[in-house]
C-alpha positions as CSV (number, residue, x, y, z in Angstrom):
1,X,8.4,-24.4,-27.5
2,X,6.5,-27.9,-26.1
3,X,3.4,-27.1,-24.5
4,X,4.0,-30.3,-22.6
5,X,5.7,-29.3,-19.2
6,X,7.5,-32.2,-17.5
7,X,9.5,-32.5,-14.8
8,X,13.1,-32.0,-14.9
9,X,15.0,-35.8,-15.3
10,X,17.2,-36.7,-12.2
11,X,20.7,-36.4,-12.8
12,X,23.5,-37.9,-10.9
13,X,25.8,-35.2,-10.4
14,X,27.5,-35.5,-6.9
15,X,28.4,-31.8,-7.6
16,X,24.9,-29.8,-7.9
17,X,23.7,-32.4,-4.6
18,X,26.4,-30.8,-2.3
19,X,25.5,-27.4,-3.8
20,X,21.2,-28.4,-3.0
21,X,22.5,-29.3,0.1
22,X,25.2,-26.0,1.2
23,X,21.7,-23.5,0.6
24,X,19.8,-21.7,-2.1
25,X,23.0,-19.3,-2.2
26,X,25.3,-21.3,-3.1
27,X,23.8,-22.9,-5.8
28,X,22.2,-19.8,-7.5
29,X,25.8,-18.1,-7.3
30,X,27.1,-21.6,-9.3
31,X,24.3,-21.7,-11.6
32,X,25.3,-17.9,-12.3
33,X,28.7,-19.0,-12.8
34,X,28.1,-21.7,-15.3
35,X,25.8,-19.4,-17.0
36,X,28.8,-16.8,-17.7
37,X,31.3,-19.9,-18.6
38,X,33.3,-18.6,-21.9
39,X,32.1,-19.9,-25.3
40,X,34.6,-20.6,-27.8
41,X,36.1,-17.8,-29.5
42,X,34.1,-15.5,-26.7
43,X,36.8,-13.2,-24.8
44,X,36.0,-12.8,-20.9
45,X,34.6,-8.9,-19.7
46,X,37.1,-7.1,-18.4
47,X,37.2,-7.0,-14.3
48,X,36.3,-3.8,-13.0
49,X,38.4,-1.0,-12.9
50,X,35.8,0.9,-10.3
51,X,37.0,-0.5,-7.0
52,X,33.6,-2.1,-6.2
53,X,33.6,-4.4,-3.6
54,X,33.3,-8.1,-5.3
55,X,31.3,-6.5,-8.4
56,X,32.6,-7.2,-12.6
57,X,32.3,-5.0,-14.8
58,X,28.8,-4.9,-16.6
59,X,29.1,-7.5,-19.8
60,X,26.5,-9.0,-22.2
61,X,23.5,-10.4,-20.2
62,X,22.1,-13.3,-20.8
63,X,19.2,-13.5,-22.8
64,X,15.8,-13.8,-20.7
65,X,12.4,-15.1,-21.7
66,X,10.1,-12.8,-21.7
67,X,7.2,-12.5,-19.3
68,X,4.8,-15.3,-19.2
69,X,7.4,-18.1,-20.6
70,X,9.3,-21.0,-19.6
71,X,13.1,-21.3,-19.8
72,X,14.7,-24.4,-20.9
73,X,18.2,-25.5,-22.4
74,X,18.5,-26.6,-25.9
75,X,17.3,-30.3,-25.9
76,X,15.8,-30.0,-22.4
77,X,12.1,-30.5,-21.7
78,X,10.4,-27.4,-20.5
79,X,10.7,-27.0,-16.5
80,X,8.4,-25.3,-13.8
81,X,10.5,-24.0,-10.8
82,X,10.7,-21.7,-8.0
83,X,11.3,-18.2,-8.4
84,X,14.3,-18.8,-6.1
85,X,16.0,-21.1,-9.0
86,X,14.1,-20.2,-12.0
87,X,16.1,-18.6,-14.7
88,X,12.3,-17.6,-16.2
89,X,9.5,-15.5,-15.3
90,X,6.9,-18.2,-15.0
91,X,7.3,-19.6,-11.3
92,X,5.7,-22.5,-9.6
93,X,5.4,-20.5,-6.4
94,X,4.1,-16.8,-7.7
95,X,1.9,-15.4,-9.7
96,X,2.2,-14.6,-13.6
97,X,0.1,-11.5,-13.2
98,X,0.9,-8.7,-10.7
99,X,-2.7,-7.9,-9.1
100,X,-3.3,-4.5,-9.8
101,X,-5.4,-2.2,-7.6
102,X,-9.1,-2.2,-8.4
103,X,-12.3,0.2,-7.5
104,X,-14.7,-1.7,-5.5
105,X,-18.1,-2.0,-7.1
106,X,-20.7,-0.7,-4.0
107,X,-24.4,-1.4,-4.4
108,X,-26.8,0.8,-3.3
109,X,-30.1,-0.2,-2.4
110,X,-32.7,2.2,-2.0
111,X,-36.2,1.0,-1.0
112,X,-40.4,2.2,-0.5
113,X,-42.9,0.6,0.8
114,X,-45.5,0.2,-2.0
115,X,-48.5,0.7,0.7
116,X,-48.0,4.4,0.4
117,X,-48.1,5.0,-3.4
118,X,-52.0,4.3,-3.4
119,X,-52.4,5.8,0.5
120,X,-51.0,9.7,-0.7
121,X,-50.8,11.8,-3.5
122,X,-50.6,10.7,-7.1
123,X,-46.9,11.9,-7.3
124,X,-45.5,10.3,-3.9
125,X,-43.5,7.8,-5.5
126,X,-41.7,9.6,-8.1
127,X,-41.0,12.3,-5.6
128,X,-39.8,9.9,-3.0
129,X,-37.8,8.3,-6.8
130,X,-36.7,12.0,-7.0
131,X,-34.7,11.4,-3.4
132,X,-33.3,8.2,-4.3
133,X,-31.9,9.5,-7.2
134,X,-30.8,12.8,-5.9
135,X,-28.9,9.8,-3.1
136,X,-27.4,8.1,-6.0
137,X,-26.5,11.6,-8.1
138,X,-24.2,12.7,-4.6
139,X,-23.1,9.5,-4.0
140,X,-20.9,9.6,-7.6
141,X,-19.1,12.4,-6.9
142,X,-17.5,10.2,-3.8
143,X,-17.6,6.6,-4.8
144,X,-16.3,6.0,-8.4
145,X,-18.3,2.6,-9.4
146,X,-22.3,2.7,-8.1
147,X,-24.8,-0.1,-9.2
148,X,-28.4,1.0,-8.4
149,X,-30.7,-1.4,-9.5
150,X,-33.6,1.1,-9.0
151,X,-36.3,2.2,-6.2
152,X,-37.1,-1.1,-4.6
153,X,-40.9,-1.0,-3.4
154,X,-42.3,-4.8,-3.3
155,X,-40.8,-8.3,-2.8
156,X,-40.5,-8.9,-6.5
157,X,-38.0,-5.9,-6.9
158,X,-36.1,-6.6,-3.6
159,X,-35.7,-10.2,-5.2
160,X,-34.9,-8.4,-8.6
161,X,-32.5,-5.8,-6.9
162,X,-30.7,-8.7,-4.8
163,X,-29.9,-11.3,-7.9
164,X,-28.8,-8.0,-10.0
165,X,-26.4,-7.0,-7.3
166,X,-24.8,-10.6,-7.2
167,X,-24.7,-10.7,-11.1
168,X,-22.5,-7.7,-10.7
169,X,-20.5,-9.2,-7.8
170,X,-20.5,-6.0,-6.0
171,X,-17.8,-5.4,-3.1
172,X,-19.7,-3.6,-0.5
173,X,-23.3,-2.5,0.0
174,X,-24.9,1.0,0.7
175,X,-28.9,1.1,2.6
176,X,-30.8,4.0,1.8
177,X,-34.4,3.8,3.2
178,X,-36.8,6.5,1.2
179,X,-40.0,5.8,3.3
180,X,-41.0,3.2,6.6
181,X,-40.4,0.2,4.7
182,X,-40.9,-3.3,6.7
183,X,-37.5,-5.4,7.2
184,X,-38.8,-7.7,5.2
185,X,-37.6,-5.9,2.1
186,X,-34.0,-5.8,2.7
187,X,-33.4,-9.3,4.0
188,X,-34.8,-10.3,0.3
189,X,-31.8,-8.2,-1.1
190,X,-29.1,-8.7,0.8
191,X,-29.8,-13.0,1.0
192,X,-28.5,-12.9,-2.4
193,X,-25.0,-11.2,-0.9
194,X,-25.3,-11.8,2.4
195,X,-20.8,-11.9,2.5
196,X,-20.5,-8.4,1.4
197,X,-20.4,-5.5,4.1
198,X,-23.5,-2.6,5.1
199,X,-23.1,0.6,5.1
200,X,-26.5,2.5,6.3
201,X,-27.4,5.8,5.4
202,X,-29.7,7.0,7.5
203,X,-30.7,10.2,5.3
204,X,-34.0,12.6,5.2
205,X,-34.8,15.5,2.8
206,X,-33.2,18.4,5.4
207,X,-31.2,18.5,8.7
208,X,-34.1,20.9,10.1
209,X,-37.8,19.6,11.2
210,X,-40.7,20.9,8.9
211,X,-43.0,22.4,11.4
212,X,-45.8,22.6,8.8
213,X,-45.0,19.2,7.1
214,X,-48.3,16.9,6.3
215,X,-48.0,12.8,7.5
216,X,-47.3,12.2,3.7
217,X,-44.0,14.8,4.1
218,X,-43.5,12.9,7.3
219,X,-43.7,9.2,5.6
220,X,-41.3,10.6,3.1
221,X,-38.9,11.0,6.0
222,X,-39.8,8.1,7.8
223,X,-36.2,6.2,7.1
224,X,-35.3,6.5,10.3
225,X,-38.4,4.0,11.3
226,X,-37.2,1.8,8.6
227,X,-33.6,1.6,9.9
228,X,-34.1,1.2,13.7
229,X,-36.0,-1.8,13.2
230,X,-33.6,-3.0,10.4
231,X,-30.9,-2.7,12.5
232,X,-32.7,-4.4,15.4
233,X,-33.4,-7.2,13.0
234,X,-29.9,-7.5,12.0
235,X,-28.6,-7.4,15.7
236,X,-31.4,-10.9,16.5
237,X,-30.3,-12.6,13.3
238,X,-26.7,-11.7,14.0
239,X,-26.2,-10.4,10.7
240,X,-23.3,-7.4,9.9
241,X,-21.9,-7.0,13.5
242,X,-19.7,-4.5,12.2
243,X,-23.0,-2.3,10.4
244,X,-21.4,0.9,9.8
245,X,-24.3,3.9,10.1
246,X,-24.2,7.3,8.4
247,X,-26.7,9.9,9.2
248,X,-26.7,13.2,7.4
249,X,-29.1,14.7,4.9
250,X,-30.1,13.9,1.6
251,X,-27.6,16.9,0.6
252,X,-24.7,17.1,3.4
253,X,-22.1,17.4,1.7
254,X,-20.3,15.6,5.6
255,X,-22.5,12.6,4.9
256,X,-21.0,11.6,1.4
257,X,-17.3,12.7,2.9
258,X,-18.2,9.8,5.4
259,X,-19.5,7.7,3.2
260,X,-16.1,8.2,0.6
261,X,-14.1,7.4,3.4
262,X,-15.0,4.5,4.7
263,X,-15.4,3.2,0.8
264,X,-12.0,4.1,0.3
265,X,-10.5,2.5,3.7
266,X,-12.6,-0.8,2.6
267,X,-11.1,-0.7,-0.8
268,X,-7.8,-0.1,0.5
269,X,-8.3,-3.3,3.2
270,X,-9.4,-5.5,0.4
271,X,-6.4,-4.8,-1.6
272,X,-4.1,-5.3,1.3
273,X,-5.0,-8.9,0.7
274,X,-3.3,-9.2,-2.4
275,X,-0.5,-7.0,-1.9
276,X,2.9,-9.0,-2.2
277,X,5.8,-7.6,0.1
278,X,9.2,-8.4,-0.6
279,X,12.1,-9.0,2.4
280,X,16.0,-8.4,1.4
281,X,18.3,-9.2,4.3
282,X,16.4,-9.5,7.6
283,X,15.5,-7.1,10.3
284,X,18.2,-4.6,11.9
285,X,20.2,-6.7,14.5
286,X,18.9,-5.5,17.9
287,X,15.3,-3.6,16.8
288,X,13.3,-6.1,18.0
289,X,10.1,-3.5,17.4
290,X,10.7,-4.4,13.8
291,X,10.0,-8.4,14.1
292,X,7.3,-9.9,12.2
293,X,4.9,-12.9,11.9
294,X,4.6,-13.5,8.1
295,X,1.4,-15.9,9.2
296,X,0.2,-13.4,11.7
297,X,0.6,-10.4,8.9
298,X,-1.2,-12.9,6.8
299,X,-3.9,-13.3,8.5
300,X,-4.6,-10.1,10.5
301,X,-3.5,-7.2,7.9
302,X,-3.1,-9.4,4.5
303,X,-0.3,-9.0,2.8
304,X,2.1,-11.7,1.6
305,X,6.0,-11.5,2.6
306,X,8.2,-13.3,1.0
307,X,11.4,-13.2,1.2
308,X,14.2,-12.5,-1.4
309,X,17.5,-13.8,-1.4
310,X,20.0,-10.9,-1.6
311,X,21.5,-13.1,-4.6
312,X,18.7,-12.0,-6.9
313,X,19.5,-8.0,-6.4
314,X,23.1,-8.6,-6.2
315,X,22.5,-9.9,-10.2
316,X,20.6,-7.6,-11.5
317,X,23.4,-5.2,-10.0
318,X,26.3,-7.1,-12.1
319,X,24.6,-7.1,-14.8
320,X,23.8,-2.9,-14.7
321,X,25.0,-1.7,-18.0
322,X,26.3,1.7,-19.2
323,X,22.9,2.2,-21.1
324,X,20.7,0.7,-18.5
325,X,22.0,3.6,-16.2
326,X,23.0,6.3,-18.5
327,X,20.1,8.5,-18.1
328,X,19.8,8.1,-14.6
329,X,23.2,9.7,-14.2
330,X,22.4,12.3,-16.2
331,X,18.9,13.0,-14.8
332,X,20.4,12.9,-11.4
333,X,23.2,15.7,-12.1
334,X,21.1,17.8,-13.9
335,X,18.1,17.9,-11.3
336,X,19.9,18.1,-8.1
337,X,22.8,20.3,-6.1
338,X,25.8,17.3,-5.7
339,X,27.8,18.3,-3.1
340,X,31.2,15.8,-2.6
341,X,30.0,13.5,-4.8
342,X,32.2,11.6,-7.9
343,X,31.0,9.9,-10.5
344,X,31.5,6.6,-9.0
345,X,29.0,7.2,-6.3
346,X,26.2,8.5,-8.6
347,X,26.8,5.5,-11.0
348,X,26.4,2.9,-8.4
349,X,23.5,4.7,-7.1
350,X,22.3,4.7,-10.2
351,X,23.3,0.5,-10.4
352,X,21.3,0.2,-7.6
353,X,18.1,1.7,-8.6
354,X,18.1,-0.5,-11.5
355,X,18.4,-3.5,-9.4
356,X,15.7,-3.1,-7.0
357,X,13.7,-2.1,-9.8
358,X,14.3,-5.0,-11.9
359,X,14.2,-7.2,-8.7
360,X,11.1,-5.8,-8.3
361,X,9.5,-6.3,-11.7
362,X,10.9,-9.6,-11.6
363,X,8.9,-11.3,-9.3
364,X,6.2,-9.0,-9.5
365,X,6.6,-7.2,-5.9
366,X,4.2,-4.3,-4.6
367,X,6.5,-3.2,-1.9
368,X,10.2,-4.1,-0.6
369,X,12.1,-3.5,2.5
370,X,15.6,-3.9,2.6
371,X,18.9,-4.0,5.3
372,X,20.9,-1.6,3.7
373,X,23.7,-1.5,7.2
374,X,26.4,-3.9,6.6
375,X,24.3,-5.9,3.9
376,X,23.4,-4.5,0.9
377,X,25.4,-1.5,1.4
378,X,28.3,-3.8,2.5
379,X,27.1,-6.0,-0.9
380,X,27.3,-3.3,-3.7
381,X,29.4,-0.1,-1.9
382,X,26.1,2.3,-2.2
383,X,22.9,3.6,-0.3
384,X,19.9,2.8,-1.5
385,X,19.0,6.4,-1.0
386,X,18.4,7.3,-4.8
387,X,16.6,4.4,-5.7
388,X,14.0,4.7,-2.5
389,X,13.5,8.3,-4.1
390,X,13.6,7.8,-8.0
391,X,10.4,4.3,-6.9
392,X,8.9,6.4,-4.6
393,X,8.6,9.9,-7.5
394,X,7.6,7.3,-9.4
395,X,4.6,6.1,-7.3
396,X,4.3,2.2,-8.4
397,X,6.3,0.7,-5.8
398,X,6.7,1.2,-2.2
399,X,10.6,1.1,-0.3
400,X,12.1,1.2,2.8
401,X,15.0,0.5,4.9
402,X,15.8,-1.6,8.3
403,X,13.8,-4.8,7.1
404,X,10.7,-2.3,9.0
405,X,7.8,-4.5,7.2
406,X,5.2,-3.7,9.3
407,X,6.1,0.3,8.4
408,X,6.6,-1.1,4.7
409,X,2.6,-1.9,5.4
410,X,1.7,1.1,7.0
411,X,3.2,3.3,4.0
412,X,1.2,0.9,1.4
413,X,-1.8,1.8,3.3
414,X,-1.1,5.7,3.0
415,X,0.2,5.1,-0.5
416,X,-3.5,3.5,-1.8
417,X,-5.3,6.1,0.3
418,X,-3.9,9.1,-1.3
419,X,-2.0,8.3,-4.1
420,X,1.5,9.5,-2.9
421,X,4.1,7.7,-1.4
422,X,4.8,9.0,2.3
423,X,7.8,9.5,3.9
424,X,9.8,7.4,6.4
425,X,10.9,9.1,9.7
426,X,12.3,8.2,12.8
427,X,11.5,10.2,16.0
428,X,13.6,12.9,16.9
429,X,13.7,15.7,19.2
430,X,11.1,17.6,20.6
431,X,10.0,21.5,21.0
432,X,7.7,22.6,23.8
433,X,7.3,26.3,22.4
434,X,6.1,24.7,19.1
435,X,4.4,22.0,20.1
436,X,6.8,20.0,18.2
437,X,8.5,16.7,17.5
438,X,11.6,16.9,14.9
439,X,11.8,14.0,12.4
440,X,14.4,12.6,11.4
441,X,14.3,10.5,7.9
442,X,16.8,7.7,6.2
443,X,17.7,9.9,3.2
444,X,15.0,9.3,0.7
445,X,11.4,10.6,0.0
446,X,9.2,12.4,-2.8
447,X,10.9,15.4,-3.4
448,X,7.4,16.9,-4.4
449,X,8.1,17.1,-0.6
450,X,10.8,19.6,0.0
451,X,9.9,22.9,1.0
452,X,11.8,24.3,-1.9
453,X,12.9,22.2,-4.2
454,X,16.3,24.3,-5.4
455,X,17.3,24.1,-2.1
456,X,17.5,20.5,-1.9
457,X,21.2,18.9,-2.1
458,X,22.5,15.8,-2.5
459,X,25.5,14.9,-0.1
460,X,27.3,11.8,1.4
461,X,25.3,9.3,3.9
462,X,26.4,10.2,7.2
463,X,26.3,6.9,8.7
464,X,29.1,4.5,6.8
465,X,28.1,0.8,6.7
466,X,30.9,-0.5,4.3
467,X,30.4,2.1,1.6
468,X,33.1,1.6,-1.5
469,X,32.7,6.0,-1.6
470,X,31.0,8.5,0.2
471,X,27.6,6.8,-0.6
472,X,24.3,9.0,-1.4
473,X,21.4,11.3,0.5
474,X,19.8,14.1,0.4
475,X,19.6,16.9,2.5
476,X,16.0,19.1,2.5
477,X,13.4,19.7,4.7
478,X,9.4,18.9,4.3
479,X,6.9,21.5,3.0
480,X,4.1,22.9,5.4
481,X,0.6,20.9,5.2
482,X,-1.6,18.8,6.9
483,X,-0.1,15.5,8.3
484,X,-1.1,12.1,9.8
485,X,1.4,9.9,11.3
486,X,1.4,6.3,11.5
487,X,2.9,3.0,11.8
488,X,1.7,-0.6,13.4
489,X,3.0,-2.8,15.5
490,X,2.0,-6.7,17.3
491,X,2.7,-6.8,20.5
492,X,1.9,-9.1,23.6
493,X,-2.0,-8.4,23.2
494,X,-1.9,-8.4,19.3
495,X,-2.1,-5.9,17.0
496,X,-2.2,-2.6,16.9
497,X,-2.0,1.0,14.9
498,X,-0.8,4.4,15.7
499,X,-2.7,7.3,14.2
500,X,-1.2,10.9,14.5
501,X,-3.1,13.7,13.8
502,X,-0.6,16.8,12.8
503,X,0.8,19.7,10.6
504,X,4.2,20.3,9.2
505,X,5.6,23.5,10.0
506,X,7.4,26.1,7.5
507,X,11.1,25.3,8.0
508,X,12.9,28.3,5.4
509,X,16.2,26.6,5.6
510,X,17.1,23.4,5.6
511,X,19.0,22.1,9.1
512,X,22.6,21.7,7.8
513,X,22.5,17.6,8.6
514,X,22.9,16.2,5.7
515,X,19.5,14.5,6.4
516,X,15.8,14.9,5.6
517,X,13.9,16.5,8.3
518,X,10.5,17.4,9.4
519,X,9.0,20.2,12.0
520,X,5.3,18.6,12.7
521,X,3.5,20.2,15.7
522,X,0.8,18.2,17.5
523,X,-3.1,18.3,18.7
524,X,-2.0,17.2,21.8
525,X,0.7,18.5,24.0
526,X,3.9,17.0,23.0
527,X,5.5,15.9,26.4
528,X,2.1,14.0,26.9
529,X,2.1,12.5,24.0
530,X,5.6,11.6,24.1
531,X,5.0,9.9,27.5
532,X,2.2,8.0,25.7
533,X,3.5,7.0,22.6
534,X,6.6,5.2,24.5
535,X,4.0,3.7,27.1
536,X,2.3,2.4,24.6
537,X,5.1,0.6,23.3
538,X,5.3,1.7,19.6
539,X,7.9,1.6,16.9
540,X,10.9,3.9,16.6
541,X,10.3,4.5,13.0
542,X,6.5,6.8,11.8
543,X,5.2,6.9,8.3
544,X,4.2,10.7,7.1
545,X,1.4,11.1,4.9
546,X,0.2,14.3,3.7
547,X,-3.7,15.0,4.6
548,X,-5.7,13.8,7.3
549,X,-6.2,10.5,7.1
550,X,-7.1,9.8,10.9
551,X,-11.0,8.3,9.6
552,X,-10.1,6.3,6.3
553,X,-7.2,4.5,9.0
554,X,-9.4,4.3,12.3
555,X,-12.0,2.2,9.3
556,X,-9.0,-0.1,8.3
557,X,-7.9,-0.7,12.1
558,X,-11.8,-2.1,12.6
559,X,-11.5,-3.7,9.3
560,X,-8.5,-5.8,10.4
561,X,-10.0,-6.2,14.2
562,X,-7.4,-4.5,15.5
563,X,-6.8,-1.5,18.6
564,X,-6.5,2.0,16.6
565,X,-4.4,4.3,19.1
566,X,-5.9,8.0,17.9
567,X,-3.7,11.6,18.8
């Protein structure tokens, strides 16, 4: 292939202008059509014999480029084009390379003041060395990338400290004062990444007072000196307005927690940035709690959305062979109870997940969120209930439903936090003797979830959006554990995030609705809350995660500059 890429030639064709002109939909379903136009001597695939609504049988498919190259016709110059037209994988208006989740590089600077090593005992400075690394030694167990460029003690090492921190291009910055040490110090560091966030750690060697101590034990505790006046400093130069301060010993185990946390929720913020979302279909007709500001998502929680035209899964779906779906089928009815199921219905399931997945892949998505009522459902005669669960076991990709993006969000957050995919809920009922609130979820989630995994059956969707069969969902209710409940939403005075502290109550059976469900009892009395949570105005839908998570998310809601609403 001609590393030369030109633009395509103009070509009268009154045809393909009234296509451009009817929409993006039009024009890729006639592309598609040309694409699959008989060759000589080539006999036509069979139409279905399935019943599918508007769906062929699955023939050859079309040989793709592989990732990273152009697609061209024989005799054609090599084109660039939009991932909405583009028969390739190398798009004018996305990226190549999926950005993949990255730990943040945190600097820690530790500092002395060099007055004391000739005012005290010989070994003052290695012993206050000692504390700095004993710092640094804790700090790993919390933080998986530290750069220490050493004790810094004079102007030369602060400058040292400060270009060697750069050189590594280091994410955020940790303070550790080891002695009174004059601002001076620290400004000298931190010029040379003055765009990166503080984190101060206000430490000393005990959380008791030494009763007997000597001034030189006292200088050796003397951070706190150090850091008021820092602090002070930085408030008059209007530097790190957002300084976030630790205090806890030298070996509080609470201190580090802290300190992990708040590393974590920065890391997850950063990576919000580059996290692409994909939209198929539009947001329920009606849930106007679900509407969205790509812009304002943009530029106050930082993801991209972009939006997919249905067209692209609809493809992928077609195109579904017997072998691209054979071992889902086969997986699927050997791990799970089917009840009222036929084949039909776990083979389109199956079609499905294979779509979204290769849709997905394709234009190198994070997350997706989808209108499954009277769209795709209505599109392809299936749920997207096994796919949401076989992505979600999976762990690389993040699904949901209703077009909820800002939910979508709110589970990507959870998702980088922890590792696992949470679960998508709406609210349900509630219980006074409990302390309860019953959740109610759209058929899918981990099944690492269920309280018992043999118990958990797979039935027909209960709610019938143009389904060709009975559909697909599951029916099993979530283990016992820890919660944290969440979701966002932009409303009149911007936005905004809900944060849930809870725990899942032991359900032994699972409630005969041919749904997902979840008992989670509250901090707070639940008619209060209730009364609160629809005051405040937030979303019908609520992301479960497993494990408190009510610090890392308060971090991210100051991150973004937004209200955090805490139960």
């Amino acid at each position: 292939m001609s590393e030369a890429i030109q633009a395509r030639p103009e070509q009268s064709n009154p045809e393909e202008t009234r296509l451009k002109e009817s929409g993006p939909g039009e024009l890729e379903e006639s592309r598609l059509k040309e694409s699959k136009q008989e060759e000589p001597g080539e006999s036509r695939p069979k139409e279905s014999k399935r019943g599918e609504p508007g769906l062929e049988e699955p023939g050859s498919k079309p040989e793709e480029p592989e990732l990273g190259e152009l697609w061209s016709k024989p005799g054609e110059p090599e084109v660039i084009e939009s991932f909405e037209v583009a028969r390739g994988n190398v798009f004018g208006d996305l990226l190549s390379k999926r950005s993949e989740p990255r730990a943040l590089k945190v600097g820690l600077v530790t500092v002395g003041f060099f007055e004391y090593w000739r005012m005290f005992q010989a070994s003052f400075q290695e012993d206050v060395r000692n504390d700095m690394t004993l710092v640094y030694e804790n700090l790993k167990r919390h933080v998986k990338h530290v750069v220490w460029p050493g004790l810094v003690h004079t102007l030369d090492t602060a400058d040292e400290a400060g270009r060697r921190l750069k050189e590594e291009q280091v994410d955020l910055v940790i303070y550790v004062a080891g002695t009174y040490c004059p601002d001076y110090m620290a400004i000298q560091v931190l010029s040379h990444i003055r765009e990166v966030p503080v984190l101060l750690f206000n430490t000393q060697g005990a959380n008791r007072v030494n009763l007997s101590g000597s001034y030189a034990h006292m200088m050796r505790n003397s951070g706190l000196i150090a850091n008021t006046q820092l602090a002070a400093t930085f408030r008059k130069m209007g530097w790190y307005p957002d300084l976030k301060v630790v205090v806890g010993a030298h070996e509080e185990e609470a201190a580090y927690a802290e300190i992990g946390a708040y590393v974590r929720a920065y890391e997850t913020y950063v990576g919000l940035q580059s996290l692409n979302i994909g939209v198929i279909g539009h947001v329920f007709r009606g849930m106007y709690d679900f509407e969205y500001d790509k812009t304002m998502i943009k530029g106050t929680l930082g993801p991209n959305v972009i939006s997919i035209q249905v067209d692209h899964l609809l493809r992928q779906f077609r195109e579904a062979a017997d072998d691209d779906i054979r071992d889902i089928v086969s997986a699927t009815k050997s791990r799970f109870n089917i009840v009222g199921l036929g084949d039909d219905d776990i083979e389109r399931s199956a079609k499905f997940y294979y779509a979204l997945r290769s849709t997905i892949e394709r234009f190198r998505l994070d997350a997706v969120t989808l209108l499954g009522q009277h769209y795709t459902e209505e599109k392809t005669g299936t749920t997207p209930y096994l796919a949401n669960t076989m992505l979600h076991e999976e762990g690389r990709y993040v699904v949901n439903t209703e077009g909820d993006v800002h939910g979508l969000i709110m589970m990507c957050i959870m998702n980088r936090l922890t590792g696992q995919t949470p679960a998508f809920a709406e609210w349900g009922e509630y219980d006074e003797t409990l302390n309860a609130i019953l959740m109610i979820h759209h058929g899918y989630a981990n099944t690492d979830y269920a309280t018992d995994r043999g118990t958990i059956k797979v039935n027909r969707s209960p709610e019938q959006w143009g389904l060709a069969g009975k559909g697909f969902g599951f029916e099993y209710t979530l283990k016992p554990g820890v919660v944290t409940l969440g979701h966002l939403i932009n409303d009149a005075e911007g936005y905004k995030m809900l944060i849930v502290r809870g725990k899942a109550l032991h359900v032994p059976d699972n409630i005969p609705c041919e749904e997902i469900t979840a008992l989670i009892q509250l901090e707070s009395p639940v008619k209060s809350f209730l009364a609160a949570l629809i005051k405040e105005g937030f979303a019908h839908h609520c992301i479960i995660a497993y494990g408190d998570l009510s610090e890392e998310l308060s971090q991210i809601a100051r991150f973004m500059k937004i209200r955090a609403c805490v139960y």
